[in-house]
C-alpha positions in Angstrom: -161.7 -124.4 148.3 -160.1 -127.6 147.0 -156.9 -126.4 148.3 -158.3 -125.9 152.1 -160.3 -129.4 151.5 -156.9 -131.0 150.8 -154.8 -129.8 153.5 -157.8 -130.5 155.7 -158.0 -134.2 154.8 -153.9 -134.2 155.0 -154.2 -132.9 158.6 -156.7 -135.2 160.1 -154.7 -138.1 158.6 -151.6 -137.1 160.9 -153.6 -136.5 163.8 -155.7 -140.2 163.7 -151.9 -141.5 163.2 -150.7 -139.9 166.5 -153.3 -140.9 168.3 -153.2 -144.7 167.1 -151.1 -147.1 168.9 -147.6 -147.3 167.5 -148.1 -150.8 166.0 -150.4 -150.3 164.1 -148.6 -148.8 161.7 -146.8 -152.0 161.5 -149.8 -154.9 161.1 -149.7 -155.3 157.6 -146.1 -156.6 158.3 -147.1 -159.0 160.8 -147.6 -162.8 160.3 -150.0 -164.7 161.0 -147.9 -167.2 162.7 -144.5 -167.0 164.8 -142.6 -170.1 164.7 -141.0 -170.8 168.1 -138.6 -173.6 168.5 -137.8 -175.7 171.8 -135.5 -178.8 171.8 -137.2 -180.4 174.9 -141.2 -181.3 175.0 -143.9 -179.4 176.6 -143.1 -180.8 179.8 -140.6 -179.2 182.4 -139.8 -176.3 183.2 -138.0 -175.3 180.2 -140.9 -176.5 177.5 -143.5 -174.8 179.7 -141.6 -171.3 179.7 -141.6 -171.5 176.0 -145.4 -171.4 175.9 -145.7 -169.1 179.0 -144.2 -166.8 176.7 -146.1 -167.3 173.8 -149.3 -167.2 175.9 -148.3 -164.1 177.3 -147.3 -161.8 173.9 -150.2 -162.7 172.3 -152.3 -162.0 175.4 -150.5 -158.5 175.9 -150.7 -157.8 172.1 -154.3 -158.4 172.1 -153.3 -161.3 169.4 -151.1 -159.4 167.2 -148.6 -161.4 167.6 -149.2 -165.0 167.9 -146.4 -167.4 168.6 -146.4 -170.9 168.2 -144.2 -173.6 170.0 -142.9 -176.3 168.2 -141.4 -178.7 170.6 -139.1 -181.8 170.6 -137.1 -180.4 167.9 -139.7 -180.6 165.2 -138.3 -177.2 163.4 -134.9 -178.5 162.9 -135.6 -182.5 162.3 -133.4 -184.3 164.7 -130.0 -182.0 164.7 -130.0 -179.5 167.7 -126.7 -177.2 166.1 -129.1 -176.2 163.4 -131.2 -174.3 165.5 -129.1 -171.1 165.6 -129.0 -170.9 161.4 -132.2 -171.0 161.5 -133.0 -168.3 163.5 -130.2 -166.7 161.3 -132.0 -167.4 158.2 -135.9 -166.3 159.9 -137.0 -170.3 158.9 -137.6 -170.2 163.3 -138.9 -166.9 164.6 -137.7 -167.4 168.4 -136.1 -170.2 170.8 -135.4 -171.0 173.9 -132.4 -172.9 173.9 -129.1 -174.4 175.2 -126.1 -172.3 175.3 -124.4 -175.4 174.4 -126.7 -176.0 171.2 -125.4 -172.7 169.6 -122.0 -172.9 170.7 -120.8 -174.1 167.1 -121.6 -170.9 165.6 -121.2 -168.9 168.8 -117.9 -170.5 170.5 -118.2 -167.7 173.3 -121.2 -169.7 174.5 -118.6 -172.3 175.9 -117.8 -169.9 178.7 -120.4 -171.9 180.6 -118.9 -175.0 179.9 -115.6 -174.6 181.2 -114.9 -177.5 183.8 -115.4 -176.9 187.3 -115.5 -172.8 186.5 -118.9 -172.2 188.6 -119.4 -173.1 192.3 -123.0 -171.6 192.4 -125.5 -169.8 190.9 -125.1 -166.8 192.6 -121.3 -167.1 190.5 -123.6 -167.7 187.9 -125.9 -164.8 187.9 -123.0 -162.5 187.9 -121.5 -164.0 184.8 -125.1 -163.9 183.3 -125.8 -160.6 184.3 -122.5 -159.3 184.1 -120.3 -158.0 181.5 -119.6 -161.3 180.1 -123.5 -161.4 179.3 -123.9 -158.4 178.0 -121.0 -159.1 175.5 -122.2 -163.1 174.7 -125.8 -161.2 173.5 -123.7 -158.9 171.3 -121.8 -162.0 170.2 -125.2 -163.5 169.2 -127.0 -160.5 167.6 -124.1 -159.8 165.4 -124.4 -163.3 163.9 -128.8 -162.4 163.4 -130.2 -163.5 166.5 -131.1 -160.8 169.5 -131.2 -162.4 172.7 -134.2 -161.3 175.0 -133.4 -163.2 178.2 -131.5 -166.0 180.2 -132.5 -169.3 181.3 -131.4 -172.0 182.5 -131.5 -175.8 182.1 -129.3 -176.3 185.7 -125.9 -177.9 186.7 -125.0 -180.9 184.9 -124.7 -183.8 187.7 -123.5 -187.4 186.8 -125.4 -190.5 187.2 -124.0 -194.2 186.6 -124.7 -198.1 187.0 -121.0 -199.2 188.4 -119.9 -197.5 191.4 -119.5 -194.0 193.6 -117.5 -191.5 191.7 -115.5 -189.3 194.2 -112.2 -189.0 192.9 -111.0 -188.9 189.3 -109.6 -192.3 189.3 -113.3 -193.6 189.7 -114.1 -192.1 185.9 -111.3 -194.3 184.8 -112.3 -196.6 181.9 -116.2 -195.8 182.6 -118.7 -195.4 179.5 -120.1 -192.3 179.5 -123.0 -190.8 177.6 -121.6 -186.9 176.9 -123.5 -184.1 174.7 -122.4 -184.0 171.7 -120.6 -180.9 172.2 -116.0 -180.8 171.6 -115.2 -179.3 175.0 -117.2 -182.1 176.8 -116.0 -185.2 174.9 -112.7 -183.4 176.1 -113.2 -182.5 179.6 -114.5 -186.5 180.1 -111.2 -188.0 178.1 -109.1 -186.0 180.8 -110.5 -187.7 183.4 -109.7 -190.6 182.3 -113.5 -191.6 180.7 -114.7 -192.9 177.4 -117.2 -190.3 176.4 -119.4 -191.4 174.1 -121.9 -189.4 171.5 -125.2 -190.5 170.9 -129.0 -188.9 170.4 -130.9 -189.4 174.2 -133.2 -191.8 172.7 -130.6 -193.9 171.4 -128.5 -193.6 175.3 -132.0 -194.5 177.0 -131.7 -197.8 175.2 -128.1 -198.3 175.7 -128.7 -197.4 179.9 -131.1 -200.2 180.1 -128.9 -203.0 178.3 -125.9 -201.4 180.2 -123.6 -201.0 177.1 -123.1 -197.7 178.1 -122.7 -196.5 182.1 -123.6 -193.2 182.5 -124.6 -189.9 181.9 -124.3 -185.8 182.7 -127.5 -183.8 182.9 -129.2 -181.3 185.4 -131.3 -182.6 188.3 -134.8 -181.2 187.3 -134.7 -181.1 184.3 -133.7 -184.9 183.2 -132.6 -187.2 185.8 -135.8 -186.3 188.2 -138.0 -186.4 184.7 -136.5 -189.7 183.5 -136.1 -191.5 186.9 -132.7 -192.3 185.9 -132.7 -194.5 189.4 -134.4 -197.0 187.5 -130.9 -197.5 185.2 -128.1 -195.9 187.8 -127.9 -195.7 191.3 -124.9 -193.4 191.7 -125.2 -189.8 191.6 -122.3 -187.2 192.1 -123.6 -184.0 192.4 -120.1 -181.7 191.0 -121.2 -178.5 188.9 -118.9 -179.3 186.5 -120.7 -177.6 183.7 -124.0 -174.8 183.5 -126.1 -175.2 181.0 -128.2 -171.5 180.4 -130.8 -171.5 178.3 -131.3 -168.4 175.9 -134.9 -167.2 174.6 -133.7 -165.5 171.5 -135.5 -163.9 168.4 -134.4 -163.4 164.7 -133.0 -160.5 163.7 -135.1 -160.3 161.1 -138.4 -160.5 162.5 -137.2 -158.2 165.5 -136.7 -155.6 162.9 -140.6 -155.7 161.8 -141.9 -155.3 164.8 -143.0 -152.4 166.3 -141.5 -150.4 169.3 -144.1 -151.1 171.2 -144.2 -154.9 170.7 -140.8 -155.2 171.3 -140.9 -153.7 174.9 -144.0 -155.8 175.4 -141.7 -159.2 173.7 -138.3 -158.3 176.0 -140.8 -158.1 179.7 -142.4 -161.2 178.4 -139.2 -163.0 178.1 -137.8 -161.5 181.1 -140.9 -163.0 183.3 -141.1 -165.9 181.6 -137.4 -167.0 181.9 -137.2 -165.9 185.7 -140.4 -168.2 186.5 -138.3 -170.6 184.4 -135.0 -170.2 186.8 -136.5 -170.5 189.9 -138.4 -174.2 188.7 -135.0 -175.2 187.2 -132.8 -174.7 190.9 -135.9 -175.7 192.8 -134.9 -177.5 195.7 -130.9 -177.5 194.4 -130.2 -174.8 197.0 -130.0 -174.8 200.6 -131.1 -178.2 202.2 -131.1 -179.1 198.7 -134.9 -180.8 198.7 -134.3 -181.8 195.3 -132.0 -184.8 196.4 -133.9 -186.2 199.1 -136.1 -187.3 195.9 -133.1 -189.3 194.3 -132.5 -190.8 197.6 -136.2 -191.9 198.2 -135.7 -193.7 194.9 -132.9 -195.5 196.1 -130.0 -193.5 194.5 -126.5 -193.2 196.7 -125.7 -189.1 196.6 -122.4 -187.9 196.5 -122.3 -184.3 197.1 -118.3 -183.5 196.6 -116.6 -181.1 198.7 -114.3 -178.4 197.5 -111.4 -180.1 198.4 -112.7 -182.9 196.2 -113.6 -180.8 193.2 -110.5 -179.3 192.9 -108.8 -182.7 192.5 -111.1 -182.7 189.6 -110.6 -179.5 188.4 -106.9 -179.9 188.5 -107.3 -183.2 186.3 -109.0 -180.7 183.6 -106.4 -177.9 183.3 -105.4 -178.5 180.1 -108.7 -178.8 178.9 -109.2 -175.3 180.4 -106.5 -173.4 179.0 -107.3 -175.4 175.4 -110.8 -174.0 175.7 -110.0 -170.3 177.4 -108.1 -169.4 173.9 -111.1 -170.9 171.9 -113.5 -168.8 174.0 -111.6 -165.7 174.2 -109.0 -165.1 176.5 -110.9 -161.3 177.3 -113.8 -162.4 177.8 -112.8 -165.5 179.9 -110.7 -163.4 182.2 -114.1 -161.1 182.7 -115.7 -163.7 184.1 -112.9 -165.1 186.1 -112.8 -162.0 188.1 -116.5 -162.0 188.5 -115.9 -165.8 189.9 -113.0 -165.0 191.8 -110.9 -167.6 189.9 -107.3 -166.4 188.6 
C-alpha cells in the first residue's frame, strides 16, 4: 500500500511539472535585479530603447525578469571599453551599446568603421543582416556576450566652427574632436587633420572656447540633441563611418534563463531595436527632413556627392588596407561583396 502511495505521489509530481510553464522550473535562479547598461542618458532614441526593452520583458514575464537601466555610464564609471568585460565577467547583465565601444576586445566590430565603406543603410542592412552579422554575433558570444539584436546610433556627420569642408584639403590642419577609437584617430591623420581625444564633456567645453574645431557624430542622435549650431556652423554630411548599436546579454545569465524567457528576451530586443532604427534615420532618408532642422538653425549643409566622397575615400586607402588585415581579410571581403566594393 506504501508502495502504490509512493509511485502515486511520484506520478502526480511529473504531471503538475508538465503542465507548469517551463520557467518555472528556473525561478529560484532568477535575480531580483538585471543590471542593464547604456552609455548615453535616458533621452534619445538609443537611451529610450534601452528601457523599452526592459519595460517590455518584465511586462511579458509577468515580472520574472526585471531589468534595470543604468544610464550615462554609471556601470562602468567613466571608461566606455570596459563595458564589454563586464558583460564578460556577469558585473552588467545586458547593454545596448556601440560597436565601436567593444571593438578593443572585438576588433571585427571595426568593419563598420572602415572609411567611406557604406553609402546607405540599405548597404548597411545587408552587412547587418548578412553573413558578416551573423559571424560578428559568433565573434561576440565566443568572448561571453550573446548578441540579441542590432541597432543603430546613425552615420557619423562632421560639424566645425572654421569653414565648408568639401574636399580633403579643407581638413587640413583643422582640430578635430574624434572617438577615442585607433582606426578614427587614423582615418582623420590621413586627411590631413589633427584628431584629438577627449571625454564629450571635456570637447563641449573646448567647442565653446574654440580650442578645438570640430567634431564626428550622427545627426539624431548628438548634433540635433546638442544644437551643435550654437558652436559650428558647418556641417558635411559624408557617411564616412556607421555606428550600430548592439543589445547584448551575458553569457552567463543567458544560460540561467529559461527557454521560454529567452524567446520572450530575443522578440523583445528585436522590437525594441527596430522602433530604435527607424527614430535613429528619421528624416536622414529621402528629402532628408532631418536637415532642414540644421538649416533652420542657421547651419550651412554640405551634402557631398559621390564624386566628392571618393576623393575622400581615396585620401584613406591606406588606412583601409591597414584596418581590412586587422578586421579580417574574410570577413571584410564578405561584406565588400554585399556592398558591391572590390
Amino acid at each position: 500500500m506504501k508502495g502504490l502511495r509512493s509511485v502515486t505521489l511520484i506520478l502526480g509530481v511529473l504531471l503538475l511539472s508538465l503542465l507548469l510553464p517551463a520557467s518555472w522550473g528556473f525561478c529560484g535562479k532568477y535575480k531580483s535585479e538585471y543590471k542593464m547598461s547604456i552609455v548615453v542618458g535616458p533621452k534619445g532614441p538609443w537611451g529610450e530603447a534601452a528601457q523599452k526593452f526592459a519595460d517590455l520583458v518584465k511586462e511579458r514575464t509577468n515580472g520574472r525578469i526585471n531589468i534595470k537601466c543604468y544610464f550615462a555610464g554609471q556601470l562602468f564609471a567613466g571608461k566606455q571599453t570596459n563595458e564589454f568585460l563586464l558583460l564578460r565577467q556577469g558585473v552588467a547583465d545586458f547593454a545596448l551599446a556601440s560597436t565601436i565601444n567593444w571593438s578593443p576586445q572585438v576588433p571585427e566590430l571595426n568593419l563598420f568603421a572602415l572609411p567611406f565603406f557604406f553609402d546607405n543603410y540599405e548597404q548597411v542592412d545587408a552587412v547587418k543582416n548578412g553573413t558578416p552579422g551573423k559571424i560578428l554575433f559568433q565573434k561576440i558570444e565566443e568572448k561571453g556576450v550573446v548578441g540579441l539584436a542590432w541597432g543603430e546610433n546613425g552615420f557619423r556627420e562632421l560639424t566645425n566652427r572654421k569653414h565648408p569642408v568639401v574636399k580633403p584639403d579643407d581638413l587640413k590642419g583643422l582640430k578635430v574632436r574624434v572617438v577615442g577609437s585607433p582606426i578614427f584617430i587614423d582615418i582623420f591623420r590621413a586627411l590631413g587633420a589633427n584628431p584629438i581625444n577627449m571625454n564629450w564633456g571635456e570637447a563641449q567645453t573646448a567647442f565653446q572656447q574654440g580650442t578645438v574645431d570640430g567634431q564626428e557624430n550622427p545627426v539624431n542622435a548628438v548634433i540635433i540633441p546638442y544644437q551643435l549650431w550654437q558652436v559650428h556652423p558647418y556641417i558635411t554630411i559624408w557617411h564616412y563611418a556607421i555606428d550600430p548599436l548592439i543589445l547584448g546579454v551575458s553569457k552567463k545569465t543567458w544560460n540561467t534563463f529559461s527557454p521560454e524567457d529567452k524567446k520572450i528576451i530575443k522578440k523583445a530586443a528585436e522590437e525594441a531595436c527596430a522602433w530604435e532604427v527607424s527614430r535613429a534615420r528619421k528624416g536622414l532618408t529621402g528629402k532628408m527632413e532631418a536637415l532642414d532642422i540644421l538649416k533652420q538653425h542657421g547651419m550651412k549643409v554640405v551634402v557631398l556627392t559621390d564624386q566628392q566622397k571618393e576623393a575622400f575615400r581615396k585620401e584613406t586607402l591606406d588606412v583601409y588596407s591597414k584596418w581590412k588585415k586587422k578586421i579580417g581579410v574574410e570577413l571584410v571581403e564578405a561584406a565588400e561583396k554585399l556592398v558591391g566594393r572590390k
